[in-house]
N, C-alpha and C positions, 0 to 999 in steps of 0.2 A: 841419336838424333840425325836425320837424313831428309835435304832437301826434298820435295816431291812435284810441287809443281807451283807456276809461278805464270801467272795469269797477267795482261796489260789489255790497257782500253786507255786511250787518250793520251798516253804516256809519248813524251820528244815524238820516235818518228814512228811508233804502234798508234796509227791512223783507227785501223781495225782491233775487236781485240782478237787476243793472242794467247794463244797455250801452251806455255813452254815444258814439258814430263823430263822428270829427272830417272832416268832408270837406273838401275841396278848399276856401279861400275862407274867409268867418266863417261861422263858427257863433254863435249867439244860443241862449240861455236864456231863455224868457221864461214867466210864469204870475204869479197872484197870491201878494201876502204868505203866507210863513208854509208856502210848499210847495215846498220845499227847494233852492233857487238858488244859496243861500248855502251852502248842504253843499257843494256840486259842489266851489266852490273849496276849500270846507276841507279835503274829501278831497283834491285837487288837490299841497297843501299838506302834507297829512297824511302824503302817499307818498311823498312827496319826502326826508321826514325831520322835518318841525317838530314841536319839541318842548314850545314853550310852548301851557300849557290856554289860557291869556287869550286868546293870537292865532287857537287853534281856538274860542272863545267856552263855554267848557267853566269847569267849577271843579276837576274832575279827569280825566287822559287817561281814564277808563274810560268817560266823559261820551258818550265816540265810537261807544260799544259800543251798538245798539240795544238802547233798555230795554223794550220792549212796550208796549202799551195794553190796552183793554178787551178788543177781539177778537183782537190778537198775543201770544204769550209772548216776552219778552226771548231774547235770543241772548246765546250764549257767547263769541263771540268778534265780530268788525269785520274786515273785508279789503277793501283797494284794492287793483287792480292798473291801470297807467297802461303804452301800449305808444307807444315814442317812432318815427317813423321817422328811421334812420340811415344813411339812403343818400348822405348827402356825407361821412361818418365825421367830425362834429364831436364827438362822442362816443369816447374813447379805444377801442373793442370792434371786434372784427373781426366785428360784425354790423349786417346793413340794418336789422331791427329788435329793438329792447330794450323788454324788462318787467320793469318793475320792479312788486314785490309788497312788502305792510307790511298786517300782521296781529297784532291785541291780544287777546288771551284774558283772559275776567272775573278768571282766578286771577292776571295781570297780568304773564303773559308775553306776550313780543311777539316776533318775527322779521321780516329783513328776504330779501326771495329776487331775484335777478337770473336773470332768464331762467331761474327756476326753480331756479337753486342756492340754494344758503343763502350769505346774503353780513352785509356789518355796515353799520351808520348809516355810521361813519366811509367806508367805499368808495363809499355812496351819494352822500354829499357828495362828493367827492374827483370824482366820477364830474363832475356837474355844475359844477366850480369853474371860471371864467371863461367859463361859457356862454353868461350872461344867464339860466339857468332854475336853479330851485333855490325851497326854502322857503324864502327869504329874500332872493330876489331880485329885483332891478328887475323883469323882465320879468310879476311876477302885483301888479298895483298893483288895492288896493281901495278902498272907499269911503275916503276921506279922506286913503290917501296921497299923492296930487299936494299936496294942504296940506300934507302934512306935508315930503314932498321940500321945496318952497320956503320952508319953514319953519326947515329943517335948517342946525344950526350945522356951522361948515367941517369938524370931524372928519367927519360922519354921511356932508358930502357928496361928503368926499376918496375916504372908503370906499363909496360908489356907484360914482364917478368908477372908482374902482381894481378895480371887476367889472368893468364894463363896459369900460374899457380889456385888462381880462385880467391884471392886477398881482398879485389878491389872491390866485388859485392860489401864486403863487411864494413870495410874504409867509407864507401859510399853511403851505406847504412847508419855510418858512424857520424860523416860529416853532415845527414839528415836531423840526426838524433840533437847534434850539437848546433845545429841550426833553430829546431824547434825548444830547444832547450834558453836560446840565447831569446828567442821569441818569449817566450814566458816569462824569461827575467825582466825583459825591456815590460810586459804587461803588467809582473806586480808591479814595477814602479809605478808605471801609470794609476793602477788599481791604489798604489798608495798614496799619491798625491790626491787622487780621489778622493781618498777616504778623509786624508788632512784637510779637505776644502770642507766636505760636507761635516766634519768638526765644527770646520770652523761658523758654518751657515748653522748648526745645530744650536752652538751657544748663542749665538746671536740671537734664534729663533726663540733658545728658551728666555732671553731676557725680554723679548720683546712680550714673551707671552704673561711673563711678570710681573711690566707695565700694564701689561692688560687687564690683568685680575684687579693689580692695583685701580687702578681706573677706574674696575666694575665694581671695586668697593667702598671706594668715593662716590659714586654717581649713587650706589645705594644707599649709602648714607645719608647722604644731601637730598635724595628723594624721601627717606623715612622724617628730615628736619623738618621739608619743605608739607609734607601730611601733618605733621603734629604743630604748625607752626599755624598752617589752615585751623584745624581743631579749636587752635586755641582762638581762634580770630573769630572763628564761628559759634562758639560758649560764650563768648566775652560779647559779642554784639544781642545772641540771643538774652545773656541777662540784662543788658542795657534795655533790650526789647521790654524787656519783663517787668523794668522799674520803670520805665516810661508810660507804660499800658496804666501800672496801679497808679502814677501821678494824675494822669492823666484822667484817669474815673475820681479820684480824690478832689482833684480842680474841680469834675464835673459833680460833683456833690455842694460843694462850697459852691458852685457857681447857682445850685438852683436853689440851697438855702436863701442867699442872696437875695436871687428874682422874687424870694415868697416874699421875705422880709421888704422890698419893695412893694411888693402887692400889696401887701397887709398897709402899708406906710399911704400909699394911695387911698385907698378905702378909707382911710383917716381923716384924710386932709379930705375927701367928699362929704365926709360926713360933718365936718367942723362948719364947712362953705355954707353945710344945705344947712 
């Protein structure tokens, strides 16, 4: 794996952009204080993925964004792009060469792009994990970290030790794994307190549906009463009908016997008179 080139537009004090070719051999930076050496690496750093402002020497990431001067106006956004060659494929990608690209917008969005896709911080790292390269790896040591490496208590220096053997990829894998794992436990709980509610909404549910059958077998009952209770009201007035009709022709029979029997009784008494 060997740098190749290492591209700036908007970055601290790459106004313009800039193409930095890594040849064969060292490369050397050199000019006076104060004209931008130190960028190189922080871009360097910057597309890699780092995310502390302190270790970009910034107070805020937007610090990175060129802010203009007299005769420039500020930009809107900062982009590195960094092209690795990967012709021994120490690099997980089934390509000779990778670019990686990392871009901040003043409004303080950012993206990350792999060989022009849209990719995430976390794949970036993942990308570099027991390389030796990375933001935050042995392999970009600056002014003061060799003191600081022999300086370092056994943690700092286990976890060097464990890049650089190739350990920390797997740790890191592991303490993923055990993250997602603790994810899933904290979920069945959830999924089973879940489960215990809608139990308990269930039984509820089924007694209510209980009372409801009962209900509908009450109400059909009491409608089957209330039809043959009718029936009989309606048989019982029609025979009334039916005895009232025959009295009522029987009266009118007696009634005209009657009238004759007075007829005849008149006709009597005329005849007695006359």
């Amino acid at each position: 794996m060997k740098l190749k080139k290492l591209e700036l537009f908007g970055f601290k004090s790459f106004a313009e952009k800039t193409e930095i070719i890594f040849e064969d051999g060292i490369t050397v930076i050199v000019g006076p204080n104060g004209c931008g050496k130190s960028n190189v690496i922080d871009a360097l750093k910057w597309v890699l993925g780092e995310q502390s402002v302190k270790s970009l020497r910034g107070n805020e990431m937007a610090d990175v964004i060129f802010n203009g001067t007299d005769k420039r106006p500020s930009l809107g956004y900062a982009e590195v792009s960094l092209t690795i060659q990967n012709t021994k494929g120490l690099l997980p990608l089934e390509y000779t060469e990778v670019c990686i690209t990392r871009r901040l917008y003043t409004s303080g969005e950012s993206e990350y792009l792999l060989n022009k896709q849209a990719s995430r911080l976390k794949d970036i790292r993942e990308l570099f994990l027991d390389t030796g390269f990375g933001a935050n790896a042995y392999s970009v040591i600056e002014q003061g970290n060799v003191e600081a490496m022999l300086q370092a208590d056994s943690r700092e220096r286990r976890l060097l030790f464990e890049e650089a053997a190739g350990i920390s990829k797997f740790k890191s894998r592991k303490k993923a794994a055990l993250s997602k794992l603790e994810h899933v436990e904290q979920n069945l709980l959830r999924v089973g307190d879940i489960i215990e509610e809608l139990q308990k909404q269930l039984r509820s549910v089924k007694l209510q549906a209980s009372k409801a059958r009962k209900y509908q077998e009450y109400v059909e009952q009491l409608k089957n009463l209330k039809i043959g209770l009718s029936l009989k009201n309606y048989r019982d007035l029609k025979e009334k009908g039916a005895t009232v009709s025959e009295q009522a022709a029987q009266t009118g029979e007696q009634n005209q016997k009657i009238v004759a029997e007075i007829n005849e009784l008149e006709v009597q008494i005329n005849t007695l008179e006359g």
